[in-house]
C-alpha positions as CSV (number, residue, x, y, z in Angstrom):
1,X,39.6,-21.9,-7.1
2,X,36.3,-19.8,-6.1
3,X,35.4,-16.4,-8.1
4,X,32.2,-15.4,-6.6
5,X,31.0,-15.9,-3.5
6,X,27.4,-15.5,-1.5
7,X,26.9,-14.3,1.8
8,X,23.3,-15.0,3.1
9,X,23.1,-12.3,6.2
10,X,20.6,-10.8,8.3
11,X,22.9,-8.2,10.6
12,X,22.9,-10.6,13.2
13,X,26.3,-10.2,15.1
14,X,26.7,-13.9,14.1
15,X,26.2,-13.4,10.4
16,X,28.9,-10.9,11.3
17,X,31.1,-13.5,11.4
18,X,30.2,-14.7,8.0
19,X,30.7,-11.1,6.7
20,X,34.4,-10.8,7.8
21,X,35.3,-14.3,6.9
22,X,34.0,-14.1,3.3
23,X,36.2,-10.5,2.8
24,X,39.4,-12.5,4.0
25,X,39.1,-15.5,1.8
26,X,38.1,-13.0,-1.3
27,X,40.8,-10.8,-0.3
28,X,43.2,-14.1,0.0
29,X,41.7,-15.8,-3.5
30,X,41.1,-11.9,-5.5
31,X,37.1,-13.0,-5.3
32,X,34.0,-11.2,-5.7
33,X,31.2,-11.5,-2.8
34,X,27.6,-10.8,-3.0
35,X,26.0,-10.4,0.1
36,X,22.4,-11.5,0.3
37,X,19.7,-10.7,2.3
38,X,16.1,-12.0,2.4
39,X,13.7,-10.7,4.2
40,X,10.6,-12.7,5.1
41,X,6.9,-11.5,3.4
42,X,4.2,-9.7,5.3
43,X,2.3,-12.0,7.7
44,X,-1.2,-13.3,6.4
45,X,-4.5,-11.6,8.1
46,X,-5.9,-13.0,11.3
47,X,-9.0,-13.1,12.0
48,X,-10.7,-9.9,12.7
49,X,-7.9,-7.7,10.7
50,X,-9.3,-4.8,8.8
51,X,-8.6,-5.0,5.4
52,X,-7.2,-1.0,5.6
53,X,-5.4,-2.1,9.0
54,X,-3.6,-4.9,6.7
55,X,-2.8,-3.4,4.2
56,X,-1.1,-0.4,5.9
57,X,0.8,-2.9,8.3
58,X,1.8,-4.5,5.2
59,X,3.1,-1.1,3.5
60,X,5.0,-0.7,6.3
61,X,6.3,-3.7,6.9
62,X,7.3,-3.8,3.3
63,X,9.5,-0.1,3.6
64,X,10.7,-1.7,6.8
65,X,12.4,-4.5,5.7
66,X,13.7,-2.9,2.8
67,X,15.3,0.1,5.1
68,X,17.0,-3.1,7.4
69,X,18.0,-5.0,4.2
70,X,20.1,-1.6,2.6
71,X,21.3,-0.9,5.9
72,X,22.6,-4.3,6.3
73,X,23.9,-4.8,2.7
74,X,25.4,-0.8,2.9
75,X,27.6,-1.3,6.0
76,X,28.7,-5.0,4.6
77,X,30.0,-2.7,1.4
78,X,31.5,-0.2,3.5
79,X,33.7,-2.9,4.9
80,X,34.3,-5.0,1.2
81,X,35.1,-1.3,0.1
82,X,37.7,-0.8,2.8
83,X,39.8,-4.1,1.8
84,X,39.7,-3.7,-1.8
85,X,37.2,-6.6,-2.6
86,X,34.8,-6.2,-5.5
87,X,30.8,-6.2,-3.6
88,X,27.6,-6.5,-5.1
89,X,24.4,-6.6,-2.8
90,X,21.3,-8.2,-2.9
91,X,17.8,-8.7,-1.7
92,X,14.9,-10.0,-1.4
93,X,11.2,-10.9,0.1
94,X,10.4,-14.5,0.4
95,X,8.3,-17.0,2.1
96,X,11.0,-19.3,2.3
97,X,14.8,-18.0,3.0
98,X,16.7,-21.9,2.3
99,X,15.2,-21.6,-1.3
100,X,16.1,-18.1,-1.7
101,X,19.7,-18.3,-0.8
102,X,20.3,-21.3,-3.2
103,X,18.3,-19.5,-6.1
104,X,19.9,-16.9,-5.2
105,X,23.5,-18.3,-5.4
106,X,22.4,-19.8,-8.8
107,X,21.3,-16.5,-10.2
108,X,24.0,-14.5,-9.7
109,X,26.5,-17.1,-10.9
110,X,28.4,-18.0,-7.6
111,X,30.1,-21.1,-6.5
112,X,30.9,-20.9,-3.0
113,X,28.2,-19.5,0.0
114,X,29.5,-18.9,3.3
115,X,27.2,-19.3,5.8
116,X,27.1,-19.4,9.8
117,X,25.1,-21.6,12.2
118,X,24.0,-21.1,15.9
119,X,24.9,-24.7,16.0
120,X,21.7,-25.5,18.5
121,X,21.7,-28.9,18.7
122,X,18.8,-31.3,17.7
123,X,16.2,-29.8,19.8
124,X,17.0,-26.6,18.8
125,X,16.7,-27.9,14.7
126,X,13.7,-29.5,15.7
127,X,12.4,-25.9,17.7
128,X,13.8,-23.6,14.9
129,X,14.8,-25.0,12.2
130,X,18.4,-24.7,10.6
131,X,18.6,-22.5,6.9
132,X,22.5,-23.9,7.3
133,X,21.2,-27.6,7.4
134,X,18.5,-27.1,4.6
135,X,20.9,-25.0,1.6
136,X,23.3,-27.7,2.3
137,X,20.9,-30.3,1.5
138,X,19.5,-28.4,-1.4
139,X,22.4,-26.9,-3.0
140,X,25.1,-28.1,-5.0
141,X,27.9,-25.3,-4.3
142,X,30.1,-25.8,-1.9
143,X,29.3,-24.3,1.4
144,X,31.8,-23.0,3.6
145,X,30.1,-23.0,7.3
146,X,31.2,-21.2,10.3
147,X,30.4,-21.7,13.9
């Protein structure tokens, strides 16, 4: 049935969810799950930003967001480790996280994501924005969602 699957998380408590869902069905169907993290780009300059200012705040935004996504990815290994199921994680900095997950997915030759949604509501979709909402329309994996 599914070999490979990709786990889009951000070490929310609610990607959590997605995390310890994705080790029980690999556990259940002897898969293999990437986990997949990606972390958003530097903000552009505002007016009035010194160049030196931006580019250290952008040097440390960069070793921050690496730090979060290995912390993230390691304890997310830790727990595939403790049932037995094959992990491999991944990262990356993008502008535009939907995109990145289905590239992603893609890439590392998976056919399932599991994902999670705050479930919101329209106004919160229109507020916010849903990455759940926008692989779904853009991918052509199945995608397992959780609530």
């Amino acid at each position: 049935m599914f070999t490979h699957i990709l786990v889009p998380i951000d070490g929310s408590e609610l990607s959590e969810r997605a995390a310890q869902a994705s080790l029980e069905l690999a556990q259940k169907l002897g898969a293999r799950v990437t986990g997949f993290v990606a972390e958003a780009m530097a903000p552009l300059p505002h007016m009035g930003t010194h160049v030196t200012t931006y580019l250290r705040d952008t040097d440390e935004h960069l070793a921050r967001t690496e730090a979060h996504a290995r912390q993230v990815l390691g304890e997310f290994k830790a727990k595939a480790t403790e049932r037995g199921v094959p992990f491999d994680g991944k990262f990356k900095r993008t502008e535009a996280v939907d995109d990145a997950i289905v590239d992603a997915a893609q890439e590392f030759g998976c056919d399932l994501i599991v994902m999670v949604t705050h479930g919101r509501g329209a106004f919160g979709e229109l507020l916010f924005g849903s990455h759940t909402k926008n692989v779904m329309s853009r991918s052509r994996l199945p995608l397992l969602v959780l609530h």
